[in-house]
C-alpha positions in Angstrom: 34.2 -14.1 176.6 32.6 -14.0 180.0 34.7 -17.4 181.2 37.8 -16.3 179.8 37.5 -12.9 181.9 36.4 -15.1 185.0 39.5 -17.4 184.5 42.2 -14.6 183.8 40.7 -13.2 187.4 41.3 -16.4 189.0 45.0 -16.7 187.6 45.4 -12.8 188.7 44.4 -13.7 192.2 46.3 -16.6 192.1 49.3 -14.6 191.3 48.8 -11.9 194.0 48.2 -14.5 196.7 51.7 -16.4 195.7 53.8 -13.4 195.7 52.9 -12.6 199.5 55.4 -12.4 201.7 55.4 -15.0 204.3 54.5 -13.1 207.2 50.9 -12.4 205.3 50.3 -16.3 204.5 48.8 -18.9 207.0 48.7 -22.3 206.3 45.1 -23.6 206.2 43.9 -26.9 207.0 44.1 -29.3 204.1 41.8 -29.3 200.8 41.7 -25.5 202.1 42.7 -22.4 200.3 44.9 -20.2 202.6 43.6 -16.8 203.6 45.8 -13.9 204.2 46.0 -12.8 207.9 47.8 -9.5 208.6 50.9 -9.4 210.8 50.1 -8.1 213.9 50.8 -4.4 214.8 53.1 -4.3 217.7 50.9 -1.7 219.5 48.0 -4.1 219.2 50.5 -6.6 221.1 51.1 -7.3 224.9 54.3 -9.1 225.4 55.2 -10.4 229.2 58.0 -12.5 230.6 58.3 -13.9 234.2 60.9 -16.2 235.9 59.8 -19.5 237.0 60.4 -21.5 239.4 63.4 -23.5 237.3 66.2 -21.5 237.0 67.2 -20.3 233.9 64.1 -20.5 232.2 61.6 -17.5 231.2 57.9 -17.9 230.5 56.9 -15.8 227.9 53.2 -14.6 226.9 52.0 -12.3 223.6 48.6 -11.4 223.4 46.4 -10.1 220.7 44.8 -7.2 222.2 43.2 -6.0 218.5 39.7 -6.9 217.4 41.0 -9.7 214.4 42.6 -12.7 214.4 46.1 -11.8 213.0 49.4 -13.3 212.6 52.9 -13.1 214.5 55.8 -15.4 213.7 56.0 -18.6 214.5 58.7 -18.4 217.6 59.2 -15.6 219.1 62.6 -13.1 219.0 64.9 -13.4 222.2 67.9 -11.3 222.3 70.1 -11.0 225.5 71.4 -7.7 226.7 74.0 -6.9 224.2 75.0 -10.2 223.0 74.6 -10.9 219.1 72.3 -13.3 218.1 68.7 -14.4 219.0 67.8 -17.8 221.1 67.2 -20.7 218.9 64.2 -22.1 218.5 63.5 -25.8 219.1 62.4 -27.7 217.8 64.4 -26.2 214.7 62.5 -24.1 212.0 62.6 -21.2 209.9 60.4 -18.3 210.1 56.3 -18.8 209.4 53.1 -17.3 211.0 51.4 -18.4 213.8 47.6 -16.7 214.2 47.0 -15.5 217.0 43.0 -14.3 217.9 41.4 -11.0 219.2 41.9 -11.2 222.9 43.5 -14.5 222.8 47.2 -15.4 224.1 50.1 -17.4 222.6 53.0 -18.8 225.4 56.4 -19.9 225.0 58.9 -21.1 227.2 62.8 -19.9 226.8 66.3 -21.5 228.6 68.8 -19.1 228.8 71.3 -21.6 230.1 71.8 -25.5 229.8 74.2 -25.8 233.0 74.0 -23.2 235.6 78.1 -23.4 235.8 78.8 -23.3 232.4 82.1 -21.3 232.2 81.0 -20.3 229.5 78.1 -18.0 230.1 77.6 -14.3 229.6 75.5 -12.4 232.0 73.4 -9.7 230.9 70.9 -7.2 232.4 67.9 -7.6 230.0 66.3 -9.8 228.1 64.2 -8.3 225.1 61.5 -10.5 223.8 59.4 -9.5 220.2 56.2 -11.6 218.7 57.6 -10.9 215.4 61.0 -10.0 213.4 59.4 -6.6 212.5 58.7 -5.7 216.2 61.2 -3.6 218.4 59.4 -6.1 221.4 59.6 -5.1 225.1 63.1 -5.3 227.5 62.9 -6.7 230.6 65.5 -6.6 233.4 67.3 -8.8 234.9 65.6 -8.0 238.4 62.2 -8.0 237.2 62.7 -11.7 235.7 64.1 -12.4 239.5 67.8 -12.3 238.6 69.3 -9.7 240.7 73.0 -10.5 239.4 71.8 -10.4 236.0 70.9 -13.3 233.5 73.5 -16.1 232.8 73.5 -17.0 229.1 74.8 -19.5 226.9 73.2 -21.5 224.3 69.7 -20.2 224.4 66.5 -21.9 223.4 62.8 -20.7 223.2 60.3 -23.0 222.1 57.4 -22.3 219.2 54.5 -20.3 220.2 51.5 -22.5 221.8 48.2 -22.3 223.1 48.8 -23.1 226.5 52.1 -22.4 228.9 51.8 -25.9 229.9 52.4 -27.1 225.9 55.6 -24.7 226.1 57.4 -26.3 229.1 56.4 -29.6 227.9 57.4 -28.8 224.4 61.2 -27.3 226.0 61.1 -30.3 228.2 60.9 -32.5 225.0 63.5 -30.5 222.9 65.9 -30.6 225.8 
């Protein structure tokens, strides 16, 4: 009776775990069962953006400022002023965590424009960037991201969270 208890437990967890939703799940290494890791609170969230030295491109940064390793999603949300849509991530995927440690920092790096006179183009006065679909994330202006006529858009792009700013411009460098 005892085994049949412990196995009917096992199924239950089993159950529980597969009917997560995505933003709870983090893929674990192989052979390895996945643990649940939370989705970060925004307000335990620090999102930046700066201009570069390239025009049109934006580095942003996200960092875990909580005491657990949680999870955020794995590109980040870029929306332009008041323009519909979100830039695209490359390389192309769909929505899936990406943990991000107490105290540690995720980077990504986000082209607003492929051609600076694309015809085109909408500019814009803020750019909003979010570590996660559920977070409102932070507006920056235009000015503060060294564009004092505003940002020209068209076609954006924002790479996959990585560990390093470095692996972001080399991972937009790649895609582009």
């Amino acid at each position: 009776m005892r085994v049949r208890s412990v196995l009917a437990a096992s199924a239950a967890a089993t159950a529980l775990v597969l009917t997560l939703p995505a933003s709870l799940a983090i893929a674990a290494p192989r052979g390895a069962q996945a643990a649940p890791v939370p989705t970060c609170r925004e307000g335990k969230v620090t999102v930046e953006a700066s201009r570069t030295d390239r025009p049109h491109v934006i580095h942003v940064r996200v960092k875990n400022n909580g005491d657990r390793t949680c999870a955020i999603d794995r590109v980040p949300t870029v929306t332009f002023g008041d323009l519909d849509g979100a830039a695209q991530p490359v390389p192309p995927t769909g929505s899936g965590p990406y943990r991000i440690g107490a105290g540690k920092a995720a980077y990504a790096t986000v082209r607003t424009i492929a051609r600076i006179d694309d015809q085109d183009a909408r500019t814009v006065r803020s750019v909003t960037v979010a570590a996660d679909p559920s977070h409102r994330g932070k507006a920056f202006s235009a000015r503060s991201l060294g564009a004092r006529h505003g940002v020209k858009v068209y076609e954006p792009v924002t790479t996959w969270w990585h560990a390093t700013q470095g692996r972001a411009d080399r991972a937009l460098d790649r895609a582009t």
